[in-house]
C-alpha positions in Angstrom: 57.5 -39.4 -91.8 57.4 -36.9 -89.1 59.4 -39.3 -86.5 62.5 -38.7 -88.8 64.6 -36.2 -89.1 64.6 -33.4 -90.9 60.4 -33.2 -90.2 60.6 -34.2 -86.5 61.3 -30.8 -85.2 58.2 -28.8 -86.4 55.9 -31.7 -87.9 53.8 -29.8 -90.6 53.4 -30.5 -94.2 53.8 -27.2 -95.0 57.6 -27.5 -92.9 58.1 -30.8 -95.3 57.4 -29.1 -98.3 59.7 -25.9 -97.4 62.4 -28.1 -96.3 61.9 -30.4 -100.0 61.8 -26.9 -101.8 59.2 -28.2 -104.5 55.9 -26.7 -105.9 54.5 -30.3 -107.1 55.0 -32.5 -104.4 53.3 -36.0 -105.4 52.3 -39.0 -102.7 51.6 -42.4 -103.0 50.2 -45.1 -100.9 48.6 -42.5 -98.3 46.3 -45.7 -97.0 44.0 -43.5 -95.1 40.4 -43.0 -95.7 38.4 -39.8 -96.9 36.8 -39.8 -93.2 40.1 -39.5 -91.3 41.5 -36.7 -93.6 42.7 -34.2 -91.0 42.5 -30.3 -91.6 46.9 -30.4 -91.6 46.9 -32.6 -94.2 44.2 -31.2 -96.5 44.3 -27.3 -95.3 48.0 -26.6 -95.8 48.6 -22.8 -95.9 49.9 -21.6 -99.7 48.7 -25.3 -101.0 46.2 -27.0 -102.7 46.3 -30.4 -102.8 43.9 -33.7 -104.8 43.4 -36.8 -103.4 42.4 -40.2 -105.0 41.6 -42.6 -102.2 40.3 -46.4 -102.5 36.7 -46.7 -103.0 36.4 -49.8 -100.8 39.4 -51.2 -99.1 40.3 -49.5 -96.0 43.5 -48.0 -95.6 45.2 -49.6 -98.6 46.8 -47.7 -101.7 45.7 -43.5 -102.1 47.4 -40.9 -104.1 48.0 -37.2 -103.1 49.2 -34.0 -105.3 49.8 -31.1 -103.4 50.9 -27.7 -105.7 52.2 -24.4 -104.5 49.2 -22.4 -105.6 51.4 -19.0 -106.1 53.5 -20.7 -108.6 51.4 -23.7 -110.2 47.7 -23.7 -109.9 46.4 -26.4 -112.1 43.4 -25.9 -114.6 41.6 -29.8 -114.4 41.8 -32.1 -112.3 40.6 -36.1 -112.3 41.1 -38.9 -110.2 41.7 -42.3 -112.1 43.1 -43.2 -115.7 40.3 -44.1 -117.5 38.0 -41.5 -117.6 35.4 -43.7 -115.8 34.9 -41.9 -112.3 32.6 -39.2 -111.6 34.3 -35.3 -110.5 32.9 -34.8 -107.0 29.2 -34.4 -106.4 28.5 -35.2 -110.0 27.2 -38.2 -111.6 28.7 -37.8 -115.0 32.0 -39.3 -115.6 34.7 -37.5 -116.7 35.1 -38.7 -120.2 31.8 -37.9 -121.0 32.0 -33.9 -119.6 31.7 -31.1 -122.1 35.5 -30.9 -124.2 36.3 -27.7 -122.0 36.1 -29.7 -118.8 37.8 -33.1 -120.0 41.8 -33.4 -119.8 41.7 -35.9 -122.7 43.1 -38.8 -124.0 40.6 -41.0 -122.6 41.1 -45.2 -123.9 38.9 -45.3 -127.0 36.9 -48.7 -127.2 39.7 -51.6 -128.3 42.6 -49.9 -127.2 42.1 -51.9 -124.1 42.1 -55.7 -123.4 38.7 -55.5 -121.5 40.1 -58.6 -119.0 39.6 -56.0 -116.1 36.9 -53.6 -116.3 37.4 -49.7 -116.1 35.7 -49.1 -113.2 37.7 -51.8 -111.0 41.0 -50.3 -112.7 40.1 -47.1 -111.4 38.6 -47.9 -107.6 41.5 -48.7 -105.3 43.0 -45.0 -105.7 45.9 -45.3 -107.7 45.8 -41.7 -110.2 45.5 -38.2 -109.6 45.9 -36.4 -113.1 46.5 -32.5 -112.9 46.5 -30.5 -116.4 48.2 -27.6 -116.1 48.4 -24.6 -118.7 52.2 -26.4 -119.8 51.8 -30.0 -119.0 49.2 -32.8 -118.3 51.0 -34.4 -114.6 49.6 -38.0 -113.8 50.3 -39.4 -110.5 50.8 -43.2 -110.0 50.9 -45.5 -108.0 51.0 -49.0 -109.8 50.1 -52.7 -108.7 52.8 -54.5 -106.9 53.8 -58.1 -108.2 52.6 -59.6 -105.2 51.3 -62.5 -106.1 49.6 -64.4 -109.0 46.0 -63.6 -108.3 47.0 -59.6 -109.1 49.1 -60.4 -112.4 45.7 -59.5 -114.7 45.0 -56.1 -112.6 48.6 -55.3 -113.0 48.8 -56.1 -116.1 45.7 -54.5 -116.9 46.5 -51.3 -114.8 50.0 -50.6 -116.6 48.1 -51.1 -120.3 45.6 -48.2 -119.3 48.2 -46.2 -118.5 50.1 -46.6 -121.8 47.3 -46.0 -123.7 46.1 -42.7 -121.6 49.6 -41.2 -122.0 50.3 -42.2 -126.1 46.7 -40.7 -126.8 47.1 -37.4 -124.8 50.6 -36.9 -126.6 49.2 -38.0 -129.6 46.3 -34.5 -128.7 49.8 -32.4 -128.5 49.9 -32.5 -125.0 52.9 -33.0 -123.1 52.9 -35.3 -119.9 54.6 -36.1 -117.5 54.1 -39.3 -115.4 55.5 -39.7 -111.6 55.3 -41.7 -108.9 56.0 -45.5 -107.2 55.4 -47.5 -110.6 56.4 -50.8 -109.1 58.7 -52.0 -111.9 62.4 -52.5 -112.2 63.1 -50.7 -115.5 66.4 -53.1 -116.3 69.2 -54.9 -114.6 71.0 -51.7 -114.0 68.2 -50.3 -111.5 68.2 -53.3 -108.8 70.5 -55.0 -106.7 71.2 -58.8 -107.4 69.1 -58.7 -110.3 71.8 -61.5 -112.2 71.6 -63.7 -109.2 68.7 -63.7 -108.5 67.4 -64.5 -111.9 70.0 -67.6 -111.8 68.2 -68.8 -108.7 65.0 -68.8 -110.5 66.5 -70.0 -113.6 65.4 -67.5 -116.1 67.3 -65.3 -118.6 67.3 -62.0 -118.8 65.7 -62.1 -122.1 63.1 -63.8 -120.0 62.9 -61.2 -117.1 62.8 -58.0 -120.0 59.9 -59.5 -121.4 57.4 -59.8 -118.4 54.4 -58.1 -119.5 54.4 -54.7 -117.6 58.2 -54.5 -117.9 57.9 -54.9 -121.6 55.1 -52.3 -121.4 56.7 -49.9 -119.5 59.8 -50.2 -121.8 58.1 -49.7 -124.6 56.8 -46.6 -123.6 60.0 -45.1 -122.6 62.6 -44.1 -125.1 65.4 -46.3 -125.1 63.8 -49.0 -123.1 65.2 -52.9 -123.4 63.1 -54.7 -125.2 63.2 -58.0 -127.1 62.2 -58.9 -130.4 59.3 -56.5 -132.3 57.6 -54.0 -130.6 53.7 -54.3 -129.6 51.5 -53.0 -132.0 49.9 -49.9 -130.4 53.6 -49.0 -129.1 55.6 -48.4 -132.0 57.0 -45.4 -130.8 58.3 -44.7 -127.2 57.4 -41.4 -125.9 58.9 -40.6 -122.2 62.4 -40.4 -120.8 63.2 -41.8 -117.9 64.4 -38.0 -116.3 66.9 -40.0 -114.0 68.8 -41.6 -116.9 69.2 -39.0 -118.7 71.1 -37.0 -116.5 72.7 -40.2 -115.0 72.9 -42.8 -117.3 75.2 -45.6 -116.5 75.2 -44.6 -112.0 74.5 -48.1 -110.2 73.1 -48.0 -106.9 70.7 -45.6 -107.6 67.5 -47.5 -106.2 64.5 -45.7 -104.7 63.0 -48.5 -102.2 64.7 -51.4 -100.2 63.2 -54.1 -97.7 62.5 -52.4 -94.4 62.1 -55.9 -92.5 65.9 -57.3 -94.0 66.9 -53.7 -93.5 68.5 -53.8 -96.6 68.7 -49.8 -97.0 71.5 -49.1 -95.0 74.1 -51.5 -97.5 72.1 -50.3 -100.5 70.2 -53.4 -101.3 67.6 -52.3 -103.6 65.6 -51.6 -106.3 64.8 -48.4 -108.4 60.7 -48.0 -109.3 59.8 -44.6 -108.4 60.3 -42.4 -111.7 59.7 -38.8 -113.0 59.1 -39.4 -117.1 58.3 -36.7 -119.3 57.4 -36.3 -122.9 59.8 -35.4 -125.2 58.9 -32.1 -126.3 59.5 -30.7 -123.0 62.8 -33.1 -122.1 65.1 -29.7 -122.5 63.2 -28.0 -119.9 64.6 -29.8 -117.1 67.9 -29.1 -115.3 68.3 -31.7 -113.3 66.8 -35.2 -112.1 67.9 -37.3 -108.9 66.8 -39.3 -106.2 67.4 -38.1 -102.3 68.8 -41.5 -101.0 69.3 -39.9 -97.6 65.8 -38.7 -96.8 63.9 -40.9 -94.7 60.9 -41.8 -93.2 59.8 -44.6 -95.4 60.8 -47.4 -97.0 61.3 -45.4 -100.1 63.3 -42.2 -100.7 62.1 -38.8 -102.8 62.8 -38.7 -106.3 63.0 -34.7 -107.8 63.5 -33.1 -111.4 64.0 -29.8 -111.7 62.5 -27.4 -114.5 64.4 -24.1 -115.5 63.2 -21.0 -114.6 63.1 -20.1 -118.5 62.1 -22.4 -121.1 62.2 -22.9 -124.8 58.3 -22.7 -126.2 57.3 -22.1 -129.8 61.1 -21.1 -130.8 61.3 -17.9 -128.2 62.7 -18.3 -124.4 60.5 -17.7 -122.1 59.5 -17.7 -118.3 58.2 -20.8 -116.8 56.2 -18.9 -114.6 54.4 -16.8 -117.1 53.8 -20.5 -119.5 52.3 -22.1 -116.1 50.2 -19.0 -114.9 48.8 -17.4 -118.8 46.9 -14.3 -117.8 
């Protein structure tokens, strides 16, 4: 992003995380490889940042979390969503450490379909998951809907990531789950949607009910969703931060077609979310997306937590619940 304004002038992370004002700052699709990580990107004074990168394709996909050490050092940290890769320089994986050293929630056997196998779920770099002493953060970056020969992984990909997140809340952790998901929530969060689905002659009971949509909206609360829910998701248990603080705003999309150029008349979509559990919904002030940031083809999306919080009936300071003596 550095040949953008407002990073062209001094061209340092640490400059595009001052100017952002943030203390999570969460990446996706870094497509770069573990061998051309560069001491600016990994050695950024005041942060600590955890990468997952692709196992074997070469600069394809790759998630990054960097966190403001002085304000939100995390305690665990994992790459992937199923528990199924190995911390580094260890050959056990992370679902089978010792309870201290495991974030939880890991997919128990049945809870997943089995069509795609853990381990290929988890090697093209898609998850960095941070626990921290307040909240478990997952980083994502989903499967596109590219083309047909991707619809299992996809598929796949978003069912492990429902079932991760409804078992750590059902530990009595909270979560909250950010990045470039790669689905269009409802009609209401892309351009064109109506005409476009009259074009391909399908409904929009039709279009709701594509399986990672109708996953995704089951997990959320107040997700559109037709006929009886799934059995597994019987509850939804994020919010959609974005909605809740603007419910009904059009235009509010998050990517847009750099090769038709679309961005500049608004032609877009909204799939990059913040979502957070609902015990921890009050905590935030505010939730937008910052449409006129560029330097890719999609813009930042922020929420904003309080400095004081309500925990356990008493208010108290965020800083003391995310850094416990």
């Amino acid at each position: 992003p550095f040949g953008y304004q407002p990073w062209r002038d001094q061209r340092t992370f640490q400059a595009m995380f001052d100017i952002l004002e943030s203390d999570i700052v969460v990446m996706q699709e870094t497509k770069i490889q573990r061998k051309d990580l560069q001491d600016d990107m990994v050695l950024v004074p005041g942060w600590d940042v955890f990468f997952s990168l692709p196992k074997h394709k070469k600069g394809y996909s790759g998630v990054a979390i960097y966190t403001r050490n002085a304000s939100c050092a995390p305690i665990r940290a994992e790459e992937g969503i199923t528990g199924v890769l190995c911390p580094p320089k260890s050959t056990t994986n992370f679902r089978d450490l010792p309870s201290d050293q495991q974030i939880g929630g890991y997919p128990r056997p049945g809870q997943l379909s089995g069509i795609v196998e853990d381990t290929v779920l988890d090697s093209e770099g898609r998850c960095v998951i941070l626990e921290f002493p307040a909240f478990v953060l997952l980083g994502v970056y989903c499967p596109a809907n590219r083309d047909e020969s991707r619809v299992e992984f996809r598929t796949s990909f978003f069912e492990a990531l429902d079932v991760r997140i409804r078992n750590l809340v059902a530990e009595g952790k909270e979560v909250i789950l950010t990045g470039d998901l790669n689905v269009i929530r409802s009609e209401v969060d892309s351009t064109n949607v109506m005409e476009n689905l009259r074009k391909e002659n399908m409904t929009i009971g039709e279009w709701i009910s594509l399986p990672t949509r109708r996953i995704f909206n089951q997990l959320i609360f107040e997700g559109d969703i037709v006929g009886d829910r799934d059995e597994g998701r019987q509850t939804p248990v994020l919010w959609d931060l974005c909605r809740c603080f603007h419910p009904s705003r059009l235009g509010m999309n998050t990517c847009w077609d750099t090769k038709k150029n679309t961005r500049p008349a608004n032609n877009g979509s909204r799939i990059d979310y913040i979502l957070c559990s609902n015990g921890i919904r009050d905590w935030f002030t505010s939730a937008n997306i910052q449409e006129g940031l560029m330097g890719s083809d999609h813009c930042p999306v922020f929420a904003t937590i309080a400095g004081t919080i309500a925990r356990n009936g008493s208010q108290v300071s965020l800083n003391d619940v995310m850094n416990p003596a």
